[in-house]
C-alpha positions as CSV (number, residue, x, y, z in Angstrom):
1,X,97.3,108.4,64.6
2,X,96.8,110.4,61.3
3,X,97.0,113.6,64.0
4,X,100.3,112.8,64.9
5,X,101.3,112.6,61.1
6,X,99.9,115.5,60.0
7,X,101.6,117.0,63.5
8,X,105.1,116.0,62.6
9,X,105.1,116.5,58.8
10,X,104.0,120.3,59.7
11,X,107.0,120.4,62.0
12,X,108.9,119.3,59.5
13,X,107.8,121.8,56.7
14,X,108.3,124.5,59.4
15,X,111.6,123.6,59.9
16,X,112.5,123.2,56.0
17,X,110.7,126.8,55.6
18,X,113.0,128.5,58.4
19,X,116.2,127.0,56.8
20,X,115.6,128.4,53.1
21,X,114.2,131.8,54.8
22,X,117.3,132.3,57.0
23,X,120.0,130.6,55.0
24,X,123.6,131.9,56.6
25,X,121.9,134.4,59.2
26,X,120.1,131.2,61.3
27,X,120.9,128.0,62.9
28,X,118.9,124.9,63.3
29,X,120.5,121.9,65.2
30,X,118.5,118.5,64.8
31,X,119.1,116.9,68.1
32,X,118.3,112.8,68.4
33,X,117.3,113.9,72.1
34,X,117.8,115.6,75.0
35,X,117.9,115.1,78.9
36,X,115.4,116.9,80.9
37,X,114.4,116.7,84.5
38,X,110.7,117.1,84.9
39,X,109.0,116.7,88.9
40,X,112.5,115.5,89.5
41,X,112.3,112.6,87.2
42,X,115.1,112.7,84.5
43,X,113.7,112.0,80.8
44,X,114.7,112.0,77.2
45,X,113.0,113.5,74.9
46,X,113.1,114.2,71.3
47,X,114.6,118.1,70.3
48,X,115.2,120.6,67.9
49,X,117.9,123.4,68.5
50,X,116.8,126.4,66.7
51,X,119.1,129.7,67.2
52,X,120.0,128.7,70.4
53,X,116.3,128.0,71.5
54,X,115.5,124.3,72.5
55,X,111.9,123.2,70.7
56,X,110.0,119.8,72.4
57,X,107.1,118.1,71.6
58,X,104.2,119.8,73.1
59,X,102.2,116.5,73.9
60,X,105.6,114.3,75.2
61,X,105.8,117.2,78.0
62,X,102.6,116.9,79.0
63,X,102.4,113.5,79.1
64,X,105.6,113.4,81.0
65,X,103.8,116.6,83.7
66,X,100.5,114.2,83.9
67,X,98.5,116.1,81.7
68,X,96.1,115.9,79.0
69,X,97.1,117.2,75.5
70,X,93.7,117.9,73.7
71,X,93.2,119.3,69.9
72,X,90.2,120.8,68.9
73,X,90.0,120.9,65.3
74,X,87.0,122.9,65.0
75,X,88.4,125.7,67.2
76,X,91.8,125.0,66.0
77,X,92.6,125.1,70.0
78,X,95.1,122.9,71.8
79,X,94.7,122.7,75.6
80,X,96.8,121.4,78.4
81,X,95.1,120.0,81.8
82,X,97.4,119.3,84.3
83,X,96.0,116.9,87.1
84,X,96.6,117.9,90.4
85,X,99.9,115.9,92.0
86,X,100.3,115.7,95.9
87,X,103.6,114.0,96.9
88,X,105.5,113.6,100.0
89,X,107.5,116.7,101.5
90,X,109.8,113.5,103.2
91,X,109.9,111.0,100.7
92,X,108.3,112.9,97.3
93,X,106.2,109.8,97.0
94,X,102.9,110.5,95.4
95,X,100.1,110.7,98.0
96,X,96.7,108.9,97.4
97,X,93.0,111.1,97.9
98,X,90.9,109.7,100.4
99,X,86.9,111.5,99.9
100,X,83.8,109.5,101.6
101,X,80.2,110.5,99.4
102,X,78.4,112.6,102.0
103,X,74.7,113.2,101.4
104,X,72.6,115.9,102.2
105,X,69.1,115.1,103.1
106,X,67.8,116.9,99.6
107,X,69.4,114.0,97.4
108,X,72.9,116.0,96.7
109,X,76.1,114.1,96.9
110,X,79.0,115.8,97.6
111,X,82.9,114.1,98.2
112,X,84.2,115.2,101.8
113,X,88.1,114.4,101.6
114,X,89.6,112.7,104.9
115,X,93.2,113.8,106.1
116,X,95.8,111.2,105.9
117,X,98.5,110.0,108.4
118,X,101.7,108.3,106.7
119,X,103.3,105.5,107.6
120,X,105.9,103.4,106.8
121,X,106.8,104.5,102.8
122,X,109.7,104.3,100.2
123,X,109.9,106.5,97.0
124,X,112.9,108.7,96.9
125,X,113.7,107.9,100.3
126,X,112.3,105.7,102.7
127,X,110.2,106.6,106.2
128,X,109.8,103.4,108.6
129,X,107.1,103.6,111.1
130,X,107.7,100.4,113.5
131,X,104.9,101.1,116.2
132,X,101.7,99.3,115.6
133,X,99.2,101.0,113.4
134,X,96.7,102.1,115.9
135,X,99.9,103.4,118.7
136,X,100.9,105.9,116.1
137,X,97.6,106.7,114.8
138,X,97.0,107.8,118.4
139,X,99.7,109.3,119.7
140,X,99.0,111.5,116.7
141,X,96.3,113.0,118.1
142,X,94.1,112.3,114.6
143,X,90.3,113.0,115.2
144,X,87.9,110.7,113.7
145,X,86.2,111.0,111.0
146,X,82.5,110.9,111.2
147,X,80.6,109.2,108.6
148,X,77.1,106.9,107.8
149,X,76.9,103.4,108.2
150,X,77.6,101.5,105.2
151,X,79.6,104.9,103.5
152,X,81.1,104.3,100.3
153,X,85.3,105.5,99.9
154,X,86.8,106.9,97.1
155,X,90.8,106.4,96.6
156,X,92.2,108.4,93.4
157,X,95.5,109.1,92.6
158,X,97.2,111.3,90.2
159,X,97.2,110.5,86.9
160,X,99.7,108.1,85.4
161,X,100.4,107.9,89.1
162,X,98.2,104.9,90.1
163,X,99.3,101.8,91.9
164,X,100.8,98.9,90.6
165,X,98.9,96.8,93.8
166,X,96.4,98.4,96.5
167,X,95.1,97.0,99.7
168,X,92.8,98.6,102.5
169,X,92.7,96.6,105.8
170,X,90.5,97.2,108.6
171,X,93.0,97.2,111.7
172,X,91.4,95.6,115.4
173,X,93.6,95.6,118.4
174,X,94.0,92.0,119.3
175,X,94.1,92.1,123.0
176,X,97.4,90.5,123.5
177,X,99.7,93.4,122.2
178,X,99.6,92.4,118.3
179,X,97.5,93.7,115.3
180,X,94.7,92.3,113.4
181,X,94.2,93.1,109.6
182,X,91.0,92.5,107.9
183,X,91.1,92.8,104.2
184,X,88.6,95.2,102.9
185,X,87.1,94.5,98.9
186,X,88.3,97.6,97.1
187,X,86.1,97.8,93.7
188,X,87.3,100.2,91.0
189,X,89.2,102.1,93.8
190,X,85.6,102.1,95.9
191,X,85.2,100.8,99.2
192,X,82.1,99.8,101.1
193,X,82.9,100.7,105.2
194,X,81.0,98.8,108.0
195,X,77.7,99.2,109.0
196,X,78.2,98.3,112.5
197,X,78.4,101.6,114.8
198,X,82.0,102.2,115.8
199,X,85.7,103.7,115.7
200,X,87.5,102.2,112.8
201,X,91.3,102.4,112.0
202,X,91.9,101.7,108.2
203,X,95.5,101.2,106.5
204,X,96.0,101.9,102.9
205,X,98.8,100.2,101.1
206,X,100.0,101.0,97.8
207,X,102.5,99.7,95.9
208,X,104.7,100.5,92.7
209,X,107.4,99.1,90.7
210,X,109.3,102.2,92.5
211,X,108.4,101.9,95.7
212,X,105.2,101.6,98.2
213,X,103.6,103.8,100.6
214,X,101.1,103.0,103.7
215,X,98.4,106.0,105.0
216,X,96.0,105.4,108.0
217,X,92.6,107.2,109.1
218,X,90.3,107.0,111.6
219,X,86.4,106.8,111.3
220,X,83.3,106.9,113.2
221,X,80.6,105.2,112.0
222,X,77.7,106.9,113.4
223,X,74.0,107.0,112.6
224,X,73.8,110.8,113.8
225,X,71.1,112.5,111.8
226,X,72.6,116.1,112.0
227,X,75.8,114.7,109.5
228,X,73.8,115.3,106.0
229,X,72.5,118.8,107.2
């Protein structure tokens, strides 16, 4: 907190500074706030109006961007880290990453990510997919994904971006033309797949205050040796 102060009452001193420096030949407007649009979101955000040139608050626009303000007080460094946002091209909803832990037979982990299919989603605009999960999953053409029995999921999402509500269900065709979902136990965004061999359809659901979106993927659960070499 004491950063911030010290922040501000610099601002400030710079501002009083350019006033009795310039006098008649400068301009400085003190603005309450201004409108911005940032990732096509529409904030207000506190401004200064200096000769024309509009001054923000470094760490308010990189909060707003999803990124981390840091300040190093030793190096007297501030750096900006802007997470990586994937959205929608349809619906600019933000999309979830999907990485199973693959591991070689040496003992190193790596995160393999798994391509998404969407389906039914609402953000900006809304995409309804009415087919049952496992037709359009199909007629898609998506490739399983081969993975270990008992393979642990990651979801992440971008940050400041994460769900208000998620759910992964294990989808089985029924027999008589309807759906079953199985709830799987999602665990700090960590999922535990089956350990039976197999082809498995799982649907992610996510769900804001703005709006929800559903992915699906297909896996094979497969005891092949040659998939850590």
């Amino acid at each position: 907190m004491r950063k911030y102060v010290w922040v501000w009452i610099w601002f400030g001193l710079l501002a009083v500074i350019g006033l009795a420096a310039y006098g008649a030949s400068s301009s400085i407007d003190f603005l309450s706030s201004g409108k911005f649009e940032i990732n096509g979101k529409t904030v207000r955000l506190p401004v200064i109006n200096y000769n024309g040139n509009i001054y923000v608050p470094l760490r308010l626009v990189g909060e707003e961007m999803h990124s981390e303000v840091y300040y190093d007080e030793n190096k007297e460094l501030i750096s900006i880290k802007q997470q990586s946002l994937a959205f929608d091209e349809q619906i600019e909803a933000p999309v979830p990453s999907i990485a199973y832990e693959n591991e070689y037979k040496d003992g190193t982990v790596w995160m393999q990510e798994i391509p998404l299919l969407q389906g039914s989603s609402c953000w900006n605009g809304c995409l309804e997919v009415n087919d049952p999960v496992e037709q359009w999953v199909s007629e898609a053409g998506y490739p399983p994904v081969s993975v270990k029995p008992g393979s642990n999921i990651v979801i992440t999402y971008p940050a400041g971006l994460e769900p208000d509500g998620l759910k992964i269900f294990n989808v089985f065709d029924s027999g008589n033309g309807t759906e079953q979902y199985v709830e799987m136990m999602a665990v700090n965004q960590r999922v535990q797949l089956p350990t039976e061999l197999g082809v498995y359809t799982i649907l992610v659901n996510s769900n804001w205050e703005t709006g929800y979106t559903s992915y699906a993927f297909v896996i094979h659960i497969t005891d092949r040796d040659d998939l850590n070499d």
